[in-house]
C-alpha positions in Angstrom: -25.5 15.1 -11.9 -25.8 13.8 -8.6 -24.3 10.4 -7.1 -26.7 8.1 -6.6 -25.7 7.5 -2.9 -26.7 11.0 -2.2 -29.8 10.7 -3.7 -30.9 7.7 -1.3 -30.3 10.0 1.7 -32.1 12.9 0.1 -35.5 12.2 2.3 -38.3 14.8 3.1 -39.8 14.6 6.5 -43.1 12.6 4.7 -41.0 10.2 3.6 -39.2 9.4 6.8 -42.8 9.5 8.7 -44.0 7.1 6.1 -41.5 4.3 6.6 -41.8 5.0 10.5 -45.3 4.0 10.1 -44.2 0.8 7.8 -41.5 -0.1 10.7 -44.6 0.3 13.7 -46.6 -2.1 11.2 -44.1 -4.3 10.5 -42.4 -4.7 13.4 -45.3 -3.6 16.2 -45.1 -0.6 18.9 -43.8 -3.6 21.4 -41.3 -4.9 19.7 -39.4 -1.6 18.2 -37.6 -1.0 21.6 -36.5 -4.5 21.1 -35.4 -4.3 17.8 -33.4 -1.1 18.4 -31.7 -2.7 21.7 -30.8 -5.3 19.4 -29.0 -3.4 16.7 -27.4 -1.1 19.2 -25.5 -4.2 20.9 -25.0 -5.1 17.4 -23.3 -1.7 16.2 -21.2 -2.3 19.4 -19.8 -5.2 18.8 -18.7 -3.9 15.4 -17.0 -1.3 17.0 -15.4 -3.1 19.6 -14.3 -6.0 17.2 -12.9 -2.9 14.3 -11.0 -1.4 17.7 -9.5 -4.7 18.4 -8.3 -5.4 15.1 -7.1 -1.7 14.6 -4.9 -2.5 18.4 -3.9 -5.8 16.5 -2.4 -3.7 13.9 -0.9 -1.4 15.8 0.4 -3.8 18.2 2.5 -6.0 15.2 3.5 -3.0 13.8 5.2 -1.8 16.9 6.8 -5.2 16.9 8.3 -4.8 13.5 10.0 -1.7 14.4 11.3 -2.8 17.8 12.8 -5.9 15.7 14.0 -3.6 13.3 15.9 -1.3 15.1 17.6 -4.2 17.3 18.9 -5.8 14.2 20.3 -2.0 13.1 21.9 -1.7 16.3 23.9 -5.0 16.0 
């Protein structure tokens, strides 16, 4: 039985031209480049805020073991 996650991305090509043609309704031939811009800057800002939390994490843990190994070598 397949998962039903791979099932969602299981699309033929008339599906995906189908909901192209519902987005260019929806949205209008104008507006798509917009729309696109949009969620691009939005997908980078995700990226750049996950990379600054991933330094973050790095960063403290590098702390930690600095600390650490000063209090071993006392």
């Amino acid at each position: 039985m397949k998962e039903p996650v791979l099932l969602f991305f299981n699309l033929g090509g008339g599906e995906i031209f189908v909901i192209l043609m519902i987005v260019l309704l929806f949205f209008g031939s104008k507006r798509i480049p917009e729309v696109a811009r949009n969620l691009g800057r939005g997908i980078r800002q995700f990226k750049d805020a996950a990379d600054d939390i991933q330094r973050d994490i790095t960063d403290s843990v590098s702390d930690v073991r600095k600390k650490i190994e000063e209090d071993n070598d006392k």
